[in-house]
Residue frames relative to the residue before (quaternion, step in Angstrom):
aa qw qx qy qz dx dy dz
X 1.0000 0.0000 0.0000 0.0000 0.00 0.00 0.00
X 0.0852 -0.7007 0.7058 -0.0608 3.47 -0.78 1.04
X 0.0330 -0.6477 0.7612 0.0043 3.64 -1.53 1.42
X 0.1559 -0.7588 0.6324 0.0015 3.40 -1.19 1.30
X 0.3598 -0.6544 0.5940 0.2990 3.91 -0.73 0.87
X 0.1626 0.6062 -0.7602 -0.1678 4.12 -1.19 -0.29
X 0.7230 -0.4701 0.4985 0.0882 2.98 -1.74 1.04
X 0.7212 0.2855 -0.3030 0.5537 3.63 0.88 -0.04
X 0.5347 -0.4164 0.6744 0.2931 3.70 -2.07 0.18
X 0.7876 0.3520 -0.1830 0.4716 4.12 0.40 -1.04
X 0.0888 0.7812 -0.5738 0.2293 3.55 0.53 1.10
X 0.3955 -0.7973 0.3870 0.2411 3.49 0.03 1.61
X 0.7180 0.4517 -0.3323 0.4123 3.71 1.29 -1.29
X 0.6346 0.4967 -0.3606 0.4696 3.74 1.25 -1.22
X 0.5420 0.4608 -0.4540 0.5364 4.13 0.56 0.14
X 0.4870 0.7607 -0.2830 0.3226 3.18 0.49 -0.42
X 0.6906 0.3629 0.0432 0.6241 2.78 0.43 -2.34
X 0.6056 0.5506 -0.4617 0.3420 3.85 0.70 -0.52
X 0.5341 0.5862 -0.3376 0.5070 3.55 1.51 -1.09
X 0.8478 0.1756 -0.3381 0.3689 3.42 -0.27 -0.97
X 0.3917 0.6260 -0.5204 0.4289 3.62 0.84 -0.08
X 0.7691 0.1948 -0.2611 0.5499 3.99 0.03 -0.70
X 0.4495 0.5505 -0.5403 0.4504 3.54 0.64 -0.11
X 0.8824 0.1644 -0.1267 0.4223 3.92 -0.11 -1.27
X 0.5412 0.6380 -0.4152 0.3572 3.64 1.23 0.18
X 0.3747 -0.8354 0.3128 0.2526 4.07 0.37 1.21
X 0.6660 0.3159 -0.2701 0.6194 3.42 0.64 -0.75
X 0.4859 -0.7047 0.4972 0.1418 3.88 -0.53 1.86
X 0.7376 0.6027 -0.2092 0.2214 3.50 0.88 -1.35
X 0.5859 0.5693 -0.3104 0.4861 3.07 1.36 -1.01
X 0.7797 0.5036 -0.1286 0.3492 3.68 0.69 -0.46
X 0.0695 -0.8464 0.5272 0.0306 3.80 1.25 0.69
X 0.2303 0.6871 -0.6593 0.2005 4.07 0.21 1.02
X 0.0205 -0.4769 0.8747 -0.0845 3.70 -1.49 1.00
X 0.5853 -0.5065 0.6313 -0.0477 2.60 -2.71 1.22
X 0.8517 0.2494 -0.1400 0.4391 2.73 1.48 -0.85
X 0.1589 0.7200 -0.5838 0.3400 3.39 1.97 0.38
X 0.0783 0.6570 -0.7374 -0.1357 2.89 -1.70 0.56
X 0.5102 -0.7213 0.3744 0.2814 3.39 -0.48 1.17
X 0.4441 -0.5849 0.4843 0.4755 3.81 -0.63 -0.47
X 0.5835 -0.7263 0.2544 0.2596 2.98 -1.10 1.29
X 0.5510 0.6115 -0.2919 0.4871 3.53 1.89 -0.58
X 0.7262 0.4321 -0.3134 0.4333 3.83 -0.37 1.60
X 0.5310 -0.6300 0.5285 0.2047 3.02 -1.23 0.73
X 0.3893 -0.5397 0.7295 0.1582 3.11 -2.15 0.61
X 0.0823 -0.6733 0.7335 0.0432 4.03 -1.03 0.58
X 0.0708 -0.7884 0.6110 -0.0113 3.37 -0.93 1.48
X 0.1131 -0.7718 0.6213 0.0746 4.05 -0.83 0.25
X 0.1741 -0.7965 0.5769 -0.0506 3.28 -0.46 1.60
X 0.3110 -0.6454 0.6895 0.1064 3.62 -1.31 0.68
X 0.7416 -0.0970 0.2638 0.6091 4.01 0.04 0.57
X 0.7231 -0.5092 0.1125 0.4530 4.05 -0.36 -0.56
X 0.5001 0.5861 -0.3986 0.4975 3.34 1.49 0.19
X 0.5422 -0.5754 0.6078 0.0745 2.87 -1.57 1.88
X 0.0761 0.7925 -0.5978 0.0938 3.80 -0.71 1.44
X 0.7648 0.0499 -0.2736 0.5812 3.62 0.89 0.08
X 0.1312 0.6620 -0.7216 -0.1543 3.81 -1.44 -0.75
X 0.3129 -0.5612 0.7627 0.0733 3.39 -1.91 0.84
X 0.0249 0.7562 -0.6264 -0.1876 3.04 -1.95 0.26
X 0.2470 -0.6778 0.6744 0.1575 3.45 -1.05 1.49
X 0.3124 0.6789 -0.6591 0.0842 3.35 -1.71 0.90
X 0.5568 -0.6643 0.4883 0.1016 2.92 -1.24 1.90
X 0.1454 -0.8638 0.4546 0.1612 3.66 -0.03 0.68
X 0.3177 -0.8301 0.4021 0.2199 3.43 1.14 -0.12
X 0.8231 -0.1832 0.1375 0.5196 3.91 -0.61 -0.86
X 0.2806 0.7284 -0.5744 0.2467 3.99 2.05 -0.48
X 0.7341 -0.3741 0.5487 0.1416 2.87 -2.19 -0.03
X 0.6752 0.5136 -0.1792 0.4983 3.08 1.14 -1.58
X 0.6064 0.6427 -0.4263 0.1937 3.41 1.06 -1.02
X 0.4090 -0.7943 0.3124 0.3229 3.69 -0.32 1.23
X 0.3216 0.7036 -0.5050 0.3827 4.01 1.35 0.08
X 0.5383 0.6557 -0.3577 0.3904 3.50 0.81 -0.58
X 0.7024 0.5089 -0.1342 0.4793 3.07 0.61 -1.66
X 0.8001 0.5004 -0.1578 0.2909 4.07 1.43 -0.28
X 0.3611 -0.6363 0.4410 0.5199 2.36 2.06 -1.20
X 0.5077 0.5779 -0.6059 0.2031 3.32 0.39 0.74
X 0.6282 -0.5954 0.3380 0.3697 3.24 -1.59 0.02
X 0.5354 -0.4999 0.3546 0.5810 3.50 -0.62 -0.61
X 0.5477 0.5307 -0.5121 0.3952 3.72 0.79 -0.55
X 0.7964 0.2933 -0.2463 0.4680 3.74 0.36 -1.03
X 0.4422 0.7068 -0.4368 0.3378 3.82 0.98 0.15
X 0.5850 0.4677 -0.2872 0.5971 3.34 1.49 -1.08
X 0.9355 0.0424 -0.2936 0.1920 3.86 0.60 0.59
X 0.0330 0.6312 -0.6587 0.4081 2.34 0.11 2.74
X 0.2843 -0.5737 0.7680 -0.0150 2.63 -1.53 1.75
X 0.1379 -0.7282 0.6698 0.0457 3.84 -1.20 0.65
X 0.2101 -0.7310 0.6252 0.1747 3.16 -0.57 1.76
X 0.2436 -0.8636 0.4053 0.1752 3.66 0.28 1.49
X 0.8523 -0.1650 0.1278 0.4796 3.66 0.03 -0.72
X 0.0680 0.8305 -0.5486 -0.0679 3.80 -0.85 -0.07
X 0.0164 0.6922 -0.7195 -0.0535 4.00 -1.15 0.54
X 0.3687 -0.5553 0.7429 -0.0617 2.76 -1.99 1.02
X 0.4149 -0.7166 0.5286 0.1870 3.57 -0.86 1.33
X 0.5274 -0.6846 0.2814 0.4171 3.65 -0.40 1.24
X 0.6908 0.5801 -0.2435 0.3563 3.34 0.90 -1.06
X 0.6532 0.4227 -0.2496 0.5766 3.52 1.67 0.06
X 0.2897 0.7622 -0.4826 0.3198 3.27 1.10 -0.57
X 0.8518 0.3068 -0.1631 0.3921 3.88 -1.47 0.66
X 0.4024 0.6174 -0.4367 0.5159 3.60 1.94 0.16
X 0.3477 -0.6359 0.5206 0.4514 4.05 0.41 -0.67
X 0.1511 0.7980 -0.5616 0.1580 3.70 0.53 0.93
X 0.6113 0.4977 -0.4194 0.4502 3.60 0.85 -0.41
X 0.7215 0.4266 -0.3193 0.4421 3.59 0.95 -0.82
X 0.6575 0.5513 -0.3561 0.3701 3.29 0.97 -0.62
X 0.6427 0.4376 -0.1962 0.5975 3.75 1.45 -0.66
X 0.7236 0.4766 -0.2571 0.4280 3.45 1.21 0.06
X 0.4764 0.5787 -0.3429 0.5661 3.01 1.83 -0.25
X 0.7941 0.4305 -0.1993 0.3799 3.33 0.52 -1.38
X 0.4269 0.5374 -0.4527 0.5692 3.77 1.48 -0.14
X 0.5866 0.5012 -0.3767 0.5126 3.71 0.33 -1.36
X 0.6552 0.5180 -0.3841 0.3935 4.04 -0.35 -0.76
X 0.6980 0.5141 -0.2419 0.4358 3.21 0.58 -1.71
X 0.7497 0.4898 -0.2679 0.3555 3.13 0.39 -1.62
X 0.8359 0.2959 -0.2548 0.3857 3.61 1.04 -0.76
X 0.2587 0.6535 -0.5085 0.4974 3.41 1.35 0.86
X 0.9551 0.0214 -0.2799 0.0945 2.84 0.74 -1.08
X 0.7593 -0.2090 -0.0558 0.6137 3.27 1.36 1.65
X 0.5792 0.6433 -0.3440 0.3638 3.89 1.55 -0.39
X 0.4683 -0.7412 0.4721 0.0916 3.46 -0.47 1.59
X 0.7107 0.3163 -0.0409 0.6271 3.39 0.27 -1.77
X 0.0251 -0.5808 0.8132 -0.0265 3.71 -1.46 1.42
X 0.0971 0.7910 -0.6026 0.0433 3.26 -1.08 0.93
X 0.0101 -0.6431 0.7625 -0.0706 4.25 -1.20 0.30
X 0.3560 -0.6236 0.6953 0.0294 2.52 -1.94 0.52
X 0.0400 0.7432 -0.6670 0.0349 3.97 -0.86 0.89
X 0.6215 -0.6526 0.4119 0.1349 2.45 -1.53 0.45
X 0.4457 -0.7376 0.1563 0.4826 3.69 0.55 1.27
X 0.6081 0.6293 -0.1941 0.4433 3.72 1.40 -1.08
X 0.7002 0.4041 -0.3876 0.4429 3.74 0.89 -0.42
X 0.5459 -0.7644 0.3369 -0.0649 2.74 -0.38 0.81
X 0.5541 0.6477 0.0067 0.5229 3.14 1.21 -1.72
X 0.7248 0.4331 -0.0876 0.5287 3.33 0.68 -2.20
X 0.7525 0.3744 -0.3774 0.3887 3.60 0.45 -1.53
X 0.5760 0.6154 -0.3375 0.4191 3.77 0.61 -0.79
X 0.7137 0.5185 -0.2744 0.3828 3.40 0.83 -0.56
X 0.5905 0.6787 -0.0066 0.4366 2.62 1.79 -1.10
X 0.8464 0.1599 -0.1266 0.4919 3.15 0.90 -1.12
X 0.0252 -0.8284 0.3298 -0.4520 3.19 1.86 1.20
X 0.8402 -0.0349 0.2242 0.4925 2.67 -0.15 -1.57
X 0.8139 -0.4628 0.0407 0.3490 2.85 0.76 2.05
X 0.2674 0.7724 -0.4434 0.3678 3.91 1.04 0.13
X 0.3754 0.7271 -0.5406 -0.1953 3.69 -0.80 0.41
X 0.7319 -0.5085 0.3017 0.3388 3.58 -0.94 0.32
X 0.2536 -0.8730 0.3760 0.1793 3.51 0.34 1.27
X 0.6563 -0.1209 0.2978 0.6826 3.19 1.41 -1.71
X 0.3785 -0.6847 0.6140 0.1042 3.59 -1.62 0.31
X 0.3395 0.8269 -0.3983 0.2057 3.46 -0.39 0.77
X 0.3422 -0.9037 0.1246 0.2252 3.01 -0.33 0.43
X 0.3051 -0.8351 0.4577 -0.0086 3.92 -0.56 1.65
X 0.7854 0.4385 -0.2265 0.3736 3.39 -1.23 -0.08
X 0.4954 -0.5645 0.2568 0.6083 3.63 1.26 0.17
X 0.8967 -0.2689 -0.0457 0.3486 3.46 0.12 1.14
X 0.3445 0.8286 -0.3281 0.2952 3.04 1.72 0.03
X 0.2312 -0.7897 0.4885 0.2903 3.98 -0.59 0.78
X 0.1945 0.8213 -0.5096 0.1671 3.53 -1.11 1.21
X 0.6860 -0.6618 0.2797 0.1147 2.36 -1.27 1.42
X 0.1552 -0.7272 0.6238 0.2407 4.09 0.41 0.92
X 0.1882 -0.7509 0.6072 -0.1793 3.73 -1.09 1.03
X 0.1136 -0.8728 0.4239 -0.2136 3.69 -0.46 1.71
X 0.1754 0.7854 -0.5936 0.0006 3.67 -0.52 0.92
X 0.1287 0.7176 -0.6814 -0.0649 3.66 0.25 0.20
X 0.2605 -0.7058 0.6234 -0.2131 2.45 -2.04 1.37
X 0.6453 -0.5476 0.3558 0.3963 3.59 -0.86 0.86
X 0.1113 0.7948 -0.5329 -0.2682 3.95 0.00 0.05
X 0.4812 -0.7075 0.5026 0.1236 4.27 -1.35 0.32
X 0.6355 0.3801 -0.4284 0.5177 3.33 1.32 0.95
C-alpha cells in the first residue's frame, strides 16, 4: 500500500473514483457528490494505491473565510474560522472497501492539517452511515449538531478540535 499527498483539491484520477464511488454506493444519501463542486483550491488530495490502481482518495481543504466553511454552522469567530481544516470528502473502491482506508487517509489528513497550525477538524456524515460515523468518532469526532447542507441533504456537522503548533 502506497498513500501519496498531491497538492491540489481537483485531482483528475481521485474525482474520478469520486464518480464511481456514488455511482455504485445504493443508499444516494450518504454520499453528497456534485460534478460541479468545486472544492477550495487550498488542500490536498491523499491517494492509496494497490500495485497501480488508484483504490481510495481523501480530501483535506482548509476553507478559510468560504461560506461553506463549516465554523459557521458553530459559532465560530472569524479569528478561529481561519482554523478549520475540512476533512472534506473520501471514496473507497467497492472492491476494497472494509480495509480501514478512510481512517488510514483520515488520520494522515488530520496530521497534516495540524502541523499545519488548524485547530478545528471538522466533516459532515450522514447520521445513518454508519460505517463513516464510527470511524469518525474513533478518532475523537463529536457530533456538534444535525442540519441540513448540501442542497438539503441531512448531516451530521462533526468536530475534533485539537491542540494546533504554530
Amino acid at each position: 500500500m502506497e498513500i501519496i499527498r498531491v497538492n491540489n483539491t481537483k485531482d483528475k484520477d481521485a474525482w474520478l473514483l469520486f464518480e464511481k464511488t456514488y455511482n455504485e454506493i445504493e443508499n444516494k444519501e450518504f454520499f453528497a457528490f456534485d460534478k460541479e463542486y468545486t472544492p477550495p483550491k487550498d488542500g490536498f488530495t491523499y491517494k492509496i494505491f494497490d500495485n497501480d490502481k488508484l483504490v481510495a482518495c481523501f480530501l483535506l481543504t482548509f476553507p478559510h473565510l468560504d461560506e461553506e466553511n463549516l465554523g459557521y454552522d458553530i459559532g465560530l469567530c472569524e479569528k478561529d474560522l481561519l482554523k478549520v481544516a475540512h476533512m472534506d470528502s473520501v471514496a473507497v473502491d467497492s472492491s476494497y472497501r472494509g480495509r480501514g482506508y478512510q481512517n488510514i487517509l483520515m488520520r494522515k489528513a488530520e496530521e497534516d492539517a495540524i502541523k499545519l497550525g488548524y485547530k478545528y477538524l471538522m466533516c459532515t456524515i450522514h447520521p445513518d452511515n454508519i460505517y463513516s460515523m464510527q470511524n469518525a468518532l474513533k478518532l475523537g469526532y463529536k457530533n456538534i449538531l444535525t442540519k441540513e447542507k448540501y442542497g438539503g441533504k441531512i448531516r451530521a456537522i462533526m468536530l475534533k478540535e485539537v491542540a494546533s503548533f504554530s
